[in-house]
TORVEXRO-546365 format. One line per field, with one value per residue (C-alpha): residue number from 1; residue in three letters; x, y, z. Coordinates in steps of 0.02 Angstrom, whole numbers. Example, Ala and Ser with C-alpha at 12.3 -4.5 7.8 and 13.67 -1.06 7.14 Angstrom:
% TORVEXRO-546365
k: 1 2
r: ALA SER
x: 615 684
y: -225 -53
z: 390 357
This chain:
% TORVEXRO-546365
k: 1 2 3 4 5 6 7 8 9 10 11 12 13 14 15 16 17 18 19 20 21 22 23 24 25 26 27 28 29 30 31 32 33 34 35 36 37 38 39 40 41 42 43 44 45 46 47 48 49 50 51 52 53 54 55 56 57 58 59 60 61 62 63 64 65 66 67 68 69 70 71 72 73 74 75 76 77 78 79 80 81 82 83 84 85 86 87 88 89 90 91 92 93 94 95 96 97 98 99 100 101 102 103 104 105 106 107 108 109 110 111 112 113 114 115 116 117 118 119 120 121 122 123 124 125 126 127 128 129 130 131 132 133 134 135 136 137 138 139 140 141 142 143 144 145 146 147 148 149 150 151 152 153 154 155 156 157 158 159 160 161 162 163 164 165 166 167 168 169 170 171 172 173 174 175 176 177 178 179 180 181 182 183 184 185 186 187 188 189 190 191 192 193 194 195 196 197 198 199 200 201 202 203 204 205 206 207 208 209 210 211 212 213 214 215 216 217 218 219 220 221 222 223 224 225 226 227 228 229 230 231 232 233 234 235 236 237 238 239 240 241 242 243 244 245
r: UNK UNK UNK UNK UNK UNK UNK UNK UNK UNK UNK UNK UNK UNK UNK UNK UNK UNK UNK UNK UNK UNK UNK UNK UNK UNK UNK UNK UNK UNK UNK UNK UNK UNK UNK UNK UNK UNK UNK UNK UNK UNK UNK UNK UNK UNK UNK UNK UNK UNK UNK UNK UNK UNK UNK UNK UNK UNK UNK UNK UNK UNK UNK UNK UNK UNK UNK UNK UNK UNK UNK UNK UNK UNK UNK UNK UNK UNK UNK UNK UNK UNK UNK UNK UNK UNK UNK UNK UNK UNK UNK UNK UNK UNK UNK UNK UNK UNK UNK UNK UNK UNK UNK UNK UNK UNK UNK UNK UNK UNK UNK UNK UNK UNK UNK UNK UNK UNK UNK UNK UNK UNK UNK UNK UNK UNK UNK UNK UNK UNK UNK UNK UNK UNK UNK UNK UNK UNK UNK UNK UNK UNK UNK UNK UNK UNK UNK UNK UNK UNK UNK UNK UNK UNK UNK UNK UNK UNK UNK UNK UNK UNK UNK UNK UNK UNK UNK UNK UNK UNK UNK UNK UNK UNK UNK UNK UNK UNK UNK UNK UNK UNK UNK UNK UNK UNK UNK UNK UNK UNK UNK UNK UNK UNK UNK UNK UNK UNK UNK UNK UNK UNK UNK UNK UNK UNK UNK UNK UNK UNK UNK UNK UNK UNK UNK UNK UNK UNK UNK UNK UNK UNK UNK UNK UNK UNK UNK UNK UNK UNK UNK UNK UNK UNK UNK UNK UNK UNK UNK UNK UNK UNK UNK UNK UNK
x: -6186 -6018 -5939 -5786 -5721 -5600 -5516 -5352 -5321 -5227 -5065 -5101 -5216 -5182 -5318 -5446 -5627 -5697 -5784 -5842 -5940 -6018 -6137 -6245 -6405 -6444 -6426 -6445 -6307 -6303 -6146 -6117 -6008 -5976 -5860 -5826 -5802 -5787 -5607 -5505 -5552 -5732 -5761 -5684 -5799 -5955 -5914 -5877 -6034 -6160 -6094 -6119 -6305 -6359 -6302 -6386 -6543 -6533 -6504 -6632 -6779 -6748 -6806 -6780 -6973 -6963 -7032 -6966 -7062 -7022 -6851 -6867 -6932 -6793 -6663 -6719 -6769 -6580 -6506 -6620 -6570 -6398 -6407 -6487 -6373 -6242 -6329 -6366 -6179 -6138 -6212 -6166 -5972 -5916 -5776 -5880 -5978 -6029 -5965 -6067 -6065 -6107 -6197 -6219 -6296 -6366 -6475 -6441 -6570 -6573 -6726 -6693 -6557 -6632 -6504 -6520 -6386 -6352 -6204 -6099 -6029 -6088 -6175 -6129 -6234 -6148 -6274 -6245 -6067 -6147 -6110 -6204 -6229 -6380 -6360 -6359 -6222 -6301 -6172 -6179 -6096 -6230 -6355 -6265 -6258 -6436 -6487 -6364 -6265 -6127 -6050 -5997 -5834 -5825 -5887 -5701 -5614 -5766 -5720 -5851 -5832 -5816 -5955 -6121 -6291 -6355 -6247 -6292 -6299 -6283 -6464 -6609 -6680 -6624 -6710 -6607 -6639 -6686 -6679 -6728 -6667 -6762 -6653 -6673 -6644 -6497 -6427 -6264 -6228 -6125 -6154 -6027 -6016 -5874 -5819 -5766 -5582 -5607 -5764 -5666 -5492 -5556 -5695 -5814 -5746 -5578 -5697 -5811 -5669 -5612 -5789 -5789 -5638 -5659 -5588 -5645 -5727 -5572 -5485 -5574 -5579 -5405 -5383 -5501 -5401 -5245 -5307 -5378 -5185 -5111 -5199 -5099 -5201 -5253 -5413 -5474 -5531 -5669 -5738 -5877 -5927 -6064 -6090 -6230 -6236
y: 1534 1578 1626 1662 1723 1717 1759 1735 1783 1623 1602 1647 1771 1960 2032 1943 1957 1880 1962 1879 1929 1892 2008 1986 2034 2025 1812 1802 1801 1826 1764 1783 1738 1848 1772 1903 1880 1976 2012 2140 2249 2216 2058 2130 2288 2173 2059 2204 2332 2164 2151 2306 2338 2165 2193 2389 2311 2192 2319 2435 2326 2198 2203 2095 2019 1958 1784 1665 1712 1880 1836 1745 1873 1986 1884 1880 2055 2108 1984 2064 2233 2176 2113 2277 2366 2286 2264 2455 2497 2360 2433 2628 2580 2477 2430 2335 2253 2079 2071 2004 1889 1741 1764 1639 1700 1624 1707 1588 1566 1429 1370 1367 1427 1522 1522 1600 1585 1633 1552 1421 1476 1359 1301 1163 1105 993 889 756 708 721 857 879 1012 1120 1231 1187 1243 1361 1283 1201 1067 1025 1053 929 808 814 788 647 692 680 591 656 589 696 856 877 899 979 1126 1218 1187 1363 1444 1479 1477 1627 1757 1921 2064 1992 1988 2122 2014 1862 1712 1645 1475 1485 1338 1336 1212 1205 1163 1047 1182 1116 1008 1041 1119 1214 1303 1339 1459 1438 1521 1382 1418 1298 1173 1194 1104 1004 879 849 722 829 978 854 785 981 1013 879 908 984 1158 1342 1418 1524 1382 1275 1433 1444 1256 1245 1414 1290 1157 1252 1315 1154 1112 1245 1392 1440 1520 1658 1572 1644 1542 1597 1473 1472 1362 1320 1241
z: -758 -823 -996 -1079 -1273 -1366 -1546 -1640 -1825 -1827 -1929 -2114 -2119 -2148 -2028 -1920 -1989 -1870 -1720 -1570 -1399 -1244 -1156 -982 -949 -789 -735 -920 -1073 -1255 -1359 -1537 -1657 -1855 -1962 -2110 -2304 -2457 -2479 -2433 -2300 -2329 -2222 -2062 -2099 -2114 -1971 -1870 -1908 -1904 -1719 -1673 -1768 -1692 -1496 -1503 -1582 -1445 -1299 -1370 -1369 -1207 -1052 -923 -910 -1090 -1117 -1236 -1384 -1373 -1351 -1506 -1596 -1527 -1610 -1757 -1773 -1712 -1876 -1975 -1936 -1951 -2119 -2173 -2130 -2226 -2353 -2383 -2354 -2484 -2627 -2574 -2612 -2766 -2640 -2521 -2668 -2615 -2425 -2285 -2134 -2057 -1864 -1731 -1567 -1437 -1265 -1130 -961 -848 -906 -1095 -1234 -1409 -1547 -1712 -1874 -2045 -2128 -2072 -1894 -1755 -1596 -1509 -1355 -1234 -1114 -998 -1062 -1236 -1391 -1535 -1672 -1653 -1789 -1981 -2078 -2244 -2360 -2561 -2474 -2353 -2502 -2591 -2458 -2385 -2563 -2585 -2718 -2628 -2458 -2283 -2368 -2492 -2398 -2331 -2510 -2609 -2713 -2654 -2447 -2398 -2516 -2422 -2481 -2353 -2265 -2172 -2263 -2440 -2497 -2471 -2332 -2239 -2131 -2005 -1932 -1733 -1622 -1450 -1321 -1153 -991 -847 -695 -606 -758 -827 -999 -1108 -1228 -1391 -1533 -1646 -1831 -1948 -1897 -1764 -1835 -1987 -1936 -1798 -1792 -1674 -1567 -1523 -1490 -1353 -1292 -1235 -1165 -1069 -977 -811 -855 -834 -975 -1004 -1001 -1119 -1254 -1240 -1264 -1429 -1499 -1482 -1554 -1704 -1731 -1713 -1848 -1948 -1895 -2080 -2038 -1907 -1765 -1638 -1490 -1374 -1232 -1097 -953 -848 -672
């Protein structure tokens, strides 16, 4: 199993709010991805304490003989403390009124990959030659389209985009959604996690086409970074990639 991580603030942005990592655990790894709002200095300040709250509930509480439930359980319990913790330092500073993050982590095995998120930073799982979206994106947008009041279409020019329904650190309590994805020993996967500086500016088929090129996982994060600033590089950009063989 191999990884690899990478972030840019891109080419318009004043500061890079996003925060990305990849930690091992034994033959096992954890990546995550926070992708920062509220203005200011306040999203850089929420992406970057969620991070660290999330990975030190993480280390605190795992042990290597953890089955997948408990990993589960782990996950969830390390967003959670995450989004408390913002939360609380939200409402002790005017300043920081109303910041908060999005989180996508995933703990990858060779038997299966868990993967929790809050807000509208990705996972991408590619399998035999195949990509698809695991995660689902806590946007009005994909409110309004699952309800049908609007089209795929129109999701790329709606007003409202960029605004999320659920974020880390913004309400009392949050419920991320987990997924779990059991493995094939042997088979070949990757595993991607991605702010919306890259989903955002490229579409899925140029982001397949990079996973499926026979590159290193350094290489193929550096490649997607490009390709997100080709596209004019108007966002933060984080990429955190996995691969399993």
């Amino acid at each position: 199993m191999t990884s690899a991580s990478q972030t840019h603030i891109g080419y318009v942005r004043d500061e890079n709010q996003d925060r990305v990592d990849v930690r091992q655990y034994g033959e096992n790894i954890l990546l995550a991805v926070f992708d920062g709002m509220g203005g200011e200095r306040s999203g850089s300040k929420a992406s970057s304490m969620a991070s660290d709250v999330f990975f030190e509930h993480f280390e605190e509480s795992y042990t290597e003989d953890m089955d997948a439930y408990s990993i589960r359980s782990l996950l969830l319990s390390s967003v959670s403390a995450a989004n408390s913790v913002v939360y609380t330092t939200a409402r002790m500073d005017y300043q920081n009124f109303g910041m908060g993050t999005t989180c996508v982590a995933a703990f990858v095995t060779k038997n299966y990959i868990a993967i929790a998120n809050v807000g509208d930073s990705r996972a991408y799982l590619m399998q035999n030659g195949e990509m698809q979206q695991v995660t689902t994106d806590h946007t009005v947008v994909h409110m309004l389209l699952e309800t049908g009041k609007i089209t795929e279409k129109e999701m790329q020019t709606h007003p409202q985009r960029h605004m999320l329904m659920k974020a880390v650190g913004v309400e009392r309590t949050v419920c991320p959604d987990f997924f779990r994805v059991d493995i094939v020993e042997g088979e070949n996967c990757r595993v991607l996690l991605c702010s919306d500086g890259l989903s955002g500016f490229c579409s899925d088929v140029e982001i397949q086409t990079i996973l499926a090129e026979a590159l290193s996982d350094e290489e193929t994060v550096q490649k997607l970074i490009e390709a997100a600033l080709e596209k004019g590089g108007r966002d933060n950009i984080s990429v955190a990639l996995a691969t399993l063989s």
